[in-house]
N, C-alpha and C positions, 0 to 999 in steps of 0.2 A: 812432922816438923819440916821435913824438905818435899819439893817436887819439884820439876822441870818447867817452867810457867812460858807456857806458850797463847801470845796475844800480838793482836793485833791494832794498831793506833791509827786513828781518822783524827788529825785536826780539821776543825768546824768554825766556818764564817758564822754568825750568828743568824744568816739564813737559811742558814740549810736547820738546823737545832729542830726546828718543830717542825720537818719533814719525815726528820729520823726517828722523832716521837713517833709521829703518826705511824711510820712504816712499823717500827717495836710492835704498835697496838697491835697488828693484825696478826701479831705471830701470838702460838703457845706461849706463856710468858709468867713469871711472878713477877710482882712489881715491889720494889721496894724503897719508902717515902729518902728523899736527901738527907743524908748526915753532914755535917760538919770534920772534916778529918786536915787536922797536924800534923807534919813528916818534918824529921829535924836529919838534916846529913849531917856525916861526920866524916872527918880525913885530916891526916897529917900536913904538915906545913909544906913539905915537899912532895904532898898530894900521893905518897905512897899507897893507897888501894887503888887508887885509878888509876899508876902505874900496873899493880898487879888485874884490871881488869875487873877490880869487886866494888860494891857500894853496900855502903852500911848505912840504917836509915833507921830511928824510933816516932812510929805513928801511933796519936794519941786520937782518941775518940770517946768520948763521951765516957772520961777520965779512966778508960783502960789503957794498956798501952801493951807495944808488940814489937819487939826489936828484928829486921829484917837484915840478912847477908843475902847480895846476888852476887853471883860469882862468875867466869867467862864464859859466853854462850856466842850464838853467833845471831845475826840480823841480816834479812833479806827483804829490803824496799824497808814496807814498813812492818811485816811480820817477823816476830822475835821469841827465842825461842833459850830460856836462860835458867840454869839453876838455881833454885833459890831457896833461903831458907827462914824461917821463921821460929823465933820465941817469946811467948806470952813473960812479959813482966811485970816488977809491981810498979814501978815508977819510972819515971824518963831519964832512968840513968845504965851506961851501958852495962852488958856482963858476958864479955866474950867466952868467957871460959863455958856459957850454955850453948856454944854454937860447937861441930863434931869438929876434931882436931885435922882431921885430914884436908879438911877447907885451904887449912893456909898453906905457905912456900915451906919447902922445908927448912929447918933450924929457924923459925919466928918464933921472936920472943914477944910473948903474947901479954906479958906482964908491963915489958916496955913499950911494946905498940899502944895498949890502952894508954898510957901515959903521956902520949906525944897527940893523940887525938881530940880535934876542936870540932866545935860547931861551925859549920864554912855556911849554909843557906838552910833556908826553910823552903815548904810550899805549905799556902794552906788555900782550901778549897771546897767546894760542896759536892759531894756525888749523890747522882742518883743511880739506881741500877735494876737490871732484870735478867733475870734467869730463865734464858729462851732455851725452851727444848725444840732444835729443827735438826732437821733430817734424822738419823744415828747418832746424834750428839748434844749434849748440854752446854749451851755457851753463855759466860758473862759478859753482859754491855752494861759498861758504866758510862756515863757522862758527868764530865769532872771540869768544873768551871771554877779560875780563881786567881792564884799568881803563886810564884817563885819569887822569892825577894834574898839578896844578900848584901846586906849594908842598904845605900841608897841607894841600890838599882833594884829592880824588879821587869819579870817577862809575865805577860797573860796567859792562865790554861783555860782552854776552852778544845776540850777532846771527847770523843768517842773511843771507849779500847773496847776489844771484843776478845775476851780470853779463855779457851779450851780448860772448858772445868771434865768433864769427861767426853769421848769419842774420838774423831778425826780431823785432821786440823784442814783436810779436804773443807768441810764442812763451815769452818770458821770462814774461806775464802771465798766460798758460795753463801753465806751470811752477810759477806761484805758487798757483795755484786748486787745483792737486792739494794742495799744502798748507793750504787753505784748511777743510778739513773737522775741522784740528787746533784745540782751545781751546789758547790763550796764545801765542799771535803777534800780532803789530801794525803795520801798515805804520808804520816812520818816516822823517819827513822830515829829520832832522837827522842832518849828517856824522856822522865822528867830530871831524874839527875844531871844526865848530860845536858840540859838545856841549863841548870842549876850551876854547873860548870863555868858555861860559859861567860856564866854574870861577872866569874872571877878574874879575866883575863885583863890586864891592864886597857889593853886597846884592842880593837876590832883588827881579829887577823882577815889579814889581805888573800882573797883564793887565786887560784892558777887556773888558768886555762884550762878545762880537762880536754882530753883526747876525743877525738871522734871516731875514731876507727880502729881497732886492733887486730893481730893476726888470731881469728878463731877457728885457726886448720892446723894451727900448733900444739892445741890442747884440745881436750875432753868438752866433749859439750855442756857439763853439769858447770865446768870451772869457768868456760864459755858466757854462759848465764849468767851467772854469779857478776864478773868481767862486766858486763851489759848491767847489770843491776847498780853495780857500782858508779859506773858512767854516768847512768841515770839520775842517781840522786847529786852525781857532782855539775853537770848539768843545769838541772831546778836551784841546787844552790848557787851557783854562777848567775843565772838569770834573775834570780827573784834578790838575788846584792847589787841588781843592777850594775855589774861589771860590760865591758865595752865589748860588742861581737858578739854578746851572748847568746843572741836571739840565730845570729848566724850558725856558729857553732850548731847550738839544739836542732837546726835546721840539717844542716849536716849531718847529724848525729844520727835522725830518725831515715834518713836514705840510706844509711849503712843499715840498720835495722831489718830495711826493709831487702836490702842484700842478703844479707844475713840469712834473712826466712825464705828466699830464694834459695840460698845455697842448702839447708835443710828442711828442701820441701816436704823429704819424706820421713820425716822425724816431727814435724811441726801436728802438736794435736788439734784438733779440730775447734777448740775454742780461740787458740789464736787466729784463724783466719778471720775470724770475728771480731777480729782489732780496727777500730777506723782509723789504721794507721795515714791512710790518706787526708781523710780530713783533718787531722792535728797538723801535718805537713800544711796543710791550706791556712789553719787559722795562724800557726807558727809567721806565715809569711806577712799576715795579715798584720798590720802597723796600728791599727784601732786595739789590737787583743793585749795586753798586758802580762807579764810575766805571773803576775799571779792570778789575774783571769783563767789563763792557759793551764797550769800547775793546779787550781783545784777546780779545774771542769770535770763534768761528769765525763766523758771522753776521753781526759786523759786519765782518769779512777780507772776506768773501765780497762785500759791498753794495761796499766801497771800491772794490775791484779792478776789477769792474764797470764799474764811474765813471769810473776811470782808463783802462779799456780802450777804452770808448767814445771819451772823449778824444783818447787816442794813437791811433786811429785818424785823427784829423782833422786832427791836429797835427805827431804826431812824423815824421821821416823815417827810414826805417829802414838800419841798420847793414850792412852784407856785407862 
């Protein structure tokens, strides 16, 4: 009923789509034809689970139906790594009381909460998927194309997720590197709920400047990381909202970086050296490259992963 669901998300330009076919084919692989799949969220009016850091979701398919709880986990770039739970239902109506008690806060009244709980968005979508066995490990790729709609707004899906059905999550990130040589992929950090979120916000929140630089002789180098990963994605999202500087900043951002790997030369593993942190500095400067050029080239896929791989070395504990 529960496990720890550890994946990874590639949003996909439409050209890259049938290069990561192609690359799927040549691995071990089962294939399996596109379904049709319905996910209805659910939350209070003052949005209390996404307060408490949980999402509750009923996906229908090919009229079965399966009520999902995720609960707080945490996300590094674009690998995520979150508890979750699942119950087989007979219809698309909720039944908290089949999810285990100790999920919730304590003192929730679970009788109440269902009662205050609406339909806020949908996603519906086609996936396809295979189940690659590489290296020590069995990993799911799905490709999920379609939209997120709440009221009259709606976002596109069009992703790649690659999620640790058994082994090491080493392994999921060295899955994604073979992808990595593709232009128009992106690591992202956002569900699909939290993209689902966002449709609900009156207006378009305005971002802040992030930081370029912080003191990483203060703390641990795992928090260090972390620190930089975070930067990272507030960065890409500064730039690609087209906010003013951005491109300066990021430019910025990556000469601290490369500080950075200076000052831990002798902790830095051998696949980051392997970062064309220089050339992204070049193209960054470059005035032809575009914010979203830049953000899903193969090159900057490649520095992200890196980053992250290092990290979940230090951090994650891995799945079997």
């Amino acid at each position: 009923m529960s496990h720890v669901e550890v994946e990874l998300k590639l949003a996909a330009k439409s050209s890259a789509i049938e290069a990561v076919r192609q690359c799927l084919s040549t691995l071990s692989h089962q294939y399996s034809e596109p379904t049709k799949l319905t996910n209805i969220y659910f939350d209070t009016a003052n949005k209390q689970l996404r307060q408490w850091d949980m999402g509750l979701r009923i996906r229908g398919c090919d009229g079965r139906y399966e009520m999902t709880m995720k609960t707080a986990g945490q996300a590094v770039g674009g690998l995520h790594q979150r508890p979750e739970y699942n119950v087989d239902i007979d219809s698309p109506e909720l039944d908290l009381a089949a999810l285990p008690a100790e999920i919730w806060p304590e003192g929730t009244d679970i009788s109440q909460l269902k009662s205050e709980l609406n339909i806020l968005f949908s996603t519906n979508f086609t996936r396809e998927k295979w189940l690659v066995t590489f290296e020590d490990s069995e990993i799911e790729v799905v490709f999920d194309q379609g939209e997120i709609s709440a009221g009259s707004k709606d976002l596109p899906i069009q992703e790649f997720e690659l999620e640790l059905k058994k082994g090491f999550i080493a392994d999921v990130l060295n899955l994604a590197k073979k992808f990595a040589d593709i232009d128009g992929l992106h690591l992202s950090s956002l569900s699909k709920a939290a993209r689902g979120y966002s449709l609900l916000s009156p207006s378009k929140e305005l971002l802040a400047r992030p930081d370029s630089v912080f003191d990483y002789e203060e703390q641990p180098l795992e928090k260090s990381l972390m620190h930089m990963q975070l930067l990272c994605q507030q960065h890409e999202d500064y730039w690609l909202a087209n906010s003013s500087n951005a491109r300066q900043g990021f430019s910025e951002f990556l000469r601290f970086v490369q500080a950075f790997l200076v000052h831990y030369q002798n902790s830095v593993p051998h696949f980051i050296h392997d970062t064309p942190l220089e050339q992204l500095r070049s193209d960054i400067a470059d005035e032809t490259i575009s914010a979203e050029d830049f953000c899903y080239s193969s090159q900057w896929l490649k520095c992200k992963l890196a980053f992250i791989q290092w990290l979940s070395a230090l951090t994650y504990q891995e799945a079997h």
